[in-house]
N, C-alpha and C positions, 0 to 999 in steps of 0.2 A: 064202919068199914067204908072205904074210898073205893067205888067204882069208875073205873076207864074206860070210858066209850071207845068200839072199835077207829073211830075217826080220828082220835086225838091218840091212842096207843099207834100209828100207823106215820101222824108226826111225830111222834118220839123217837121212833125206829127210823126213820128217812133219814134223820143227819148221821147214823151211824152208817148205815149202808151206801152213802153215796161214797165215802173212800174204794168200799170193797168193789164198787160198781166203776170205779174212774179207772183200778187196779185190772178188772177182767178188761174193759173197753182199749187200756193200754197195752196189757196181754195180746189181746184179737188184734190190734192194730201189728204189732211183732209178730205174731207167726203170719199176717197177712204179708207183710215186705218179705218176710224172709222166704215164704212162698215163691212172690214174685220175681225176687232178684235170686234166690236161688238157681235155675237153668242156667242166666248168664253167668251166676261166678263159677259156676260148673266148667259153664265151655271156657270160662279167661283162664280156670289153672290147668285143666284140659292140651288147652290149644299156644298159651302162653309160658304157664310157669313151670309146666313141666318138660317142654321143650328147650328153655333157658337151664335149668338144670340138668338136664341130660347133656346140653351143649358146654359146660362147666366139666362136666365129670367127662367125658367123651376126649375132653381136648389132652385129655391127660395120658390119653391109653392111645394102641395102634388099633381101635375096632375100624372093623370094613363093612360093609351094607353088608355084602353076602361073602360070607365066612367060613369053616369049618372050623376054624381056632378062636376061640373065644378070645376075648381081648383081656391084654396085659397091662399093666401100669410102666409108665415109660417117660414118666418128670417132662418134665419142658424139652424132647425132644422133637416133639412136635414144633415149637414155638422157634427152637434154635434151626430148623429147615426152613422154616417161614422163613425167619429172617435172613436168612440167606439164598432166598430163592429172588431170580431178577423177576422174573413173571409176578412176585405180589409187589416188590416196590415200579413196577409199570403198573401193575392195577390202582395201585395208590394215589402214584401221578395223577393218573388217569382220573379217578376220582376226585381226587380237589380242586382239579383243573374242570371238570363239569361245575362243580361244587361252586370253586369262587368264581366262574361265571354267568352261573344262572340266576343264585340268589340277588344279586343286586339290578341284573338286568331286569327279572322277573319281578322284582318288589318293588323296583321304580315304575316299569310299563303298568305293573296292577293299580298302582294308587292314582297314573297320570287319567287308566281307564276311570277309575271310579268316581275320582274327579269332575272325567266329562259329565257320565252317567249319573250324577248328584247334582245338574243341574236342575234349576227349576226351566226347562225347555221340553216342546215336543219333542215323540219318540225315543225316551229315553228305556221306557220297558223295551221298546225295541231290540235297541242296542246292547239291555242287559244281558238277554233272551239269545242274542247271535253271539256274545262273548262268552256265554255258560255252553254253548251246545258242544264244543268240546269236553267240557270237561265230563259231563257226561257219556260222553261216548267209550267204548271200552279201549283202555288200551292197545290192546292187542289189534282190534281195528283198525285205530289212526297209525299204528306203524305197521300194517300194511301197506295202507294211504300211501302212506309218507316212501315207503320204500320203494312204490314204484312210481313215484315222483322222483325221487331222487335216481333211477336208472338211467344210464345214457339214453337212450331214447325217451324217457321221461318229459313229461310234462313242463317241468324245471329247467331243463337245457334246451325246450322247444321254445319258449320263452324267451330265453337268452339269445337265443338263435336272431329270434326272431326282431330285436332290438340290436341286436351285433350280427352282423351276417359274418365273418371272420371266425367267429367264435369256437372252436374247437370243444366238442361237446366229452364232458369227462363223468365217468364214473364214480359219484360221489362217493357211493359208501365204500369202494373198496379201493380207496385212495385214503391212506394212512395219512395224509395231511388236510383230508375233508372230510373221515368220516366222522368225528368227533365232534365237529364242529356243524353236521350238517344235526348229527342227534341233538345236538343243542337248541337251535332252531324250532325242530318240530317240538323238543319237552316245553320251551318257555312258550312254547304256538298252544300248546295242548293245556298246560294249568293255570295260564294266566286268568283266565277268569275266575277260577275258585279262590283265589287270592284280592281280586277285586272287588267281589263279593265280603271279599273279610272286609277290605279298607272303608268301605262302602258303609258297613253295620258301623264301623266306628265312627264315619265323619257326621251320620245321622245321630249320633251320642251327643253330638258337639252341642251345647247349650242356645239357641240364639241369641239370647243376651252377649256375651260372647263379644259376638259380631257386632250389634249392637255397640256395643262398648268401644271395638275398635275402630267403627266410625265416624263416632265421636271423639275418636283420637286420631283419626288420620290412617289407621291403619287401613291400605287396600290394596289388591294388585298381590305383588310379590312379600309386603311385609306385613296381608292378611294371613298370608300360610305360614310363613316363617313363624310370628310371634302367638297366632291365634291355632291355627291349625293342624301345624305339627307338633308342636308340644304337648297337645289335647291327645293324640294318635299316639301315648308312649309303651299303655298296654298292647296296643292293637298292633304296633310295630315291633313287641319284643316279642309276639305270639307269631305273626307272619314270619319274622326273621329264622327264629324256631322249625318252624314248622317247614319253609322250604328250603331249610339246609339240611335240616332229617333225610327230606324225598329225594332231595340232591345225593346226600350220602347215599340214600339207598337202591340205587340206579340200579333195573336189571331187565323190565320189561323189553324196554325200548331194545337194549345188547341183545337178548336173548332171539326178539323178531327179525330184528333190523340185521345185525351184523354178526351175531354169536363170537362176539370178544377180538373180532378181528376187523382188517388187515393185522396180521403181525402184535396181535392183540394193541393194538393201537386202543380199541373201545373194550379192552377189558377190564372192569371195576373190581373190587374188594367183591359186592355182591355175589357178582357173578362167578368169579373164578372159585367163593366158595361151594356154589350152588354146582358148579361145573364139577370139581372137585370131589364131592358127597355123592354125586348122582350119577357123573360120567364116570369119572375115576374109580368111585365108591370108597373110598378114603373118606369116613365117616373123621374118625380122631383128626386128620389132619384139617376137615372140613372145617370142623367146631373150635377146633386151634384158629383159624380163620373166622370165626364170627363171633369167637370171643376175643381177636383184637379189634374186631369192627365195632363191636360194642364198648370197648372203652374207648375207643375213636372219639365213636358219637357222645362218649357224657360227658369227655371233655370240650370240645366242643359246641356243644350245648352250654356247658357250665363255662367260657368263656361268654362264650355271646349274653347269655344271660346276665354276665357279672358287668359287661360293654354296657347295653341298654338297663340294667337298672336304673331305678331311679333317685337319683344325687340331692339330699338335702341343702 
């Protein structure tokens, strides 16, 4: 008879129990994530997915915030008033006309800033540090700022005044041919730092060698950036581009503090007149007929620019 000492019965059992042992340890690991990310995917279909389908189904009926008649299904009747309404094709205007000109002004000034601020020179946390305190600051604050900067009496025309004595002082925002143009101003004054910040992560990606490399070829000056350093920035460029034609499209803080959609809705957006719409109006159905064409706006859009900047074998 063959006796097992408990020591060597204890390695026999060890190679079979490590599966079982890898299988709970992977287990514990799964219910620990699903723990943890559980809350947030709570609040994303919460606050997200289920507000995009309500705004799907909504567009299709006459509901109203406050109602006594429940709502009806009503086809693209909603859809056929949009499009006949001159107040959305002005907010549209209005919209792309912020839209194509903030993106490029904004994504050129980010990357000239981040440029400087990527020098190897004094004081460049400085300068990062006064270019981000915007963007931190609340919205709704800087277009207060901004709004009574821009007053006739403002700040803005004491200035002008005061470099032009002639100068006849005008009321920015409620002048249909400046107030648009003054919101513009303050959004690319207001984000351009969180966009420089992006350029910034990426130009530090940039390899030295690189550079390096095109030294030794002559590359410096203007045909450093051309050939070394923009071409390196294609990610970082198709993600900026992205990202502030979104915020561009989605214009409403600045309308809603600053000008509430007017002169003459001059500064009324898609955003807003939906927001205006749902809330003032209570035209819920026509609201969401309204931000479900704003959303297929944005993914075309998007899926143009994206399909612009990818990148070409």
């Amino acid at each position: 008879m063959t006796v097992i000492s408990p020591a060597r019965a204890r390695a026999v059992r060890a190679p079979r129990d490590v599966p079982a042992a890898r299988h709970a340890a992977r287990r514990h690991e799964g219910l620990t994530a699903l723990w943890m990310a559980g809350p947030a995917v709570a609040l994303l279909i919460l606050f997200i997915v289920v507000p995009v389908i309500l705004a799907f189904v909504l567009a299709f009926t006459n509901a109203r915030l406050i109602s006594p008649r429940p709502a009806t299904f009503v086809g693209l009747h909603n859809f056929a008033n949009l499009f006949s309404d001159p107040v959305f094709w002005a907010s549209l205007r209005n919209t792309f006309y912020f839209a194509i000109v903030v993106v490029p002004i904004q994504a050129g000034l980010a990357l000239v800033l981040a440029l400087l601020v990527n020098a190897k020179v004094r004081g460049t946390n400085f300068f990062r540090t006064v270019y981000f305190v915007p963007v931190v600051t609340s919205m709704v604050v800087v277009s207060l700022l901004w709004r009574f900067l821009y007053q006739k009496d403002g700040l803005l025309n004491a200035l002008i005044s005061a470099v032009h004595p002639s100068y006849a002082p005008i009321d920015w925002l409620n002048d249909p041919r400046t107030a648009m143009p003054a919101i513009i101003v303050m959004s690319i004054w207001q984000a351009v730092g969180f966009h420089m910040i992006i350029w910034l992560s990426g130009l530090q990606t940039i390899p030295a060698e690189l550079y390096e490399a095109g030294d030794l070829d002559g590359a410096v000056g203007w045909k450093r950036f051309r050939y070394i350093t923009w071409p390196s920035l294609l990610a970082t460029r198709t993600f900026i581009l992205i990202t502030i034609t979104i915020a561009a499209l989605s214009l409403f803080t600045q309308i809603s503090v600053m000008t509430q959609g007017g002169p003459l809705d001059s500064t009324t957006t898609v955003v807003y007149m939906a927001v205006r719409t749902g809330y003032q109006q209570l035209a819920t159905g026509y609201a969401s007929a309204i931000s479900l064409v704003f959303f297929v706006l944005v993914l075309i859009v998007s899926g143009v620019q994206r399909f612009l900047t990818r990148e070409k074998d």
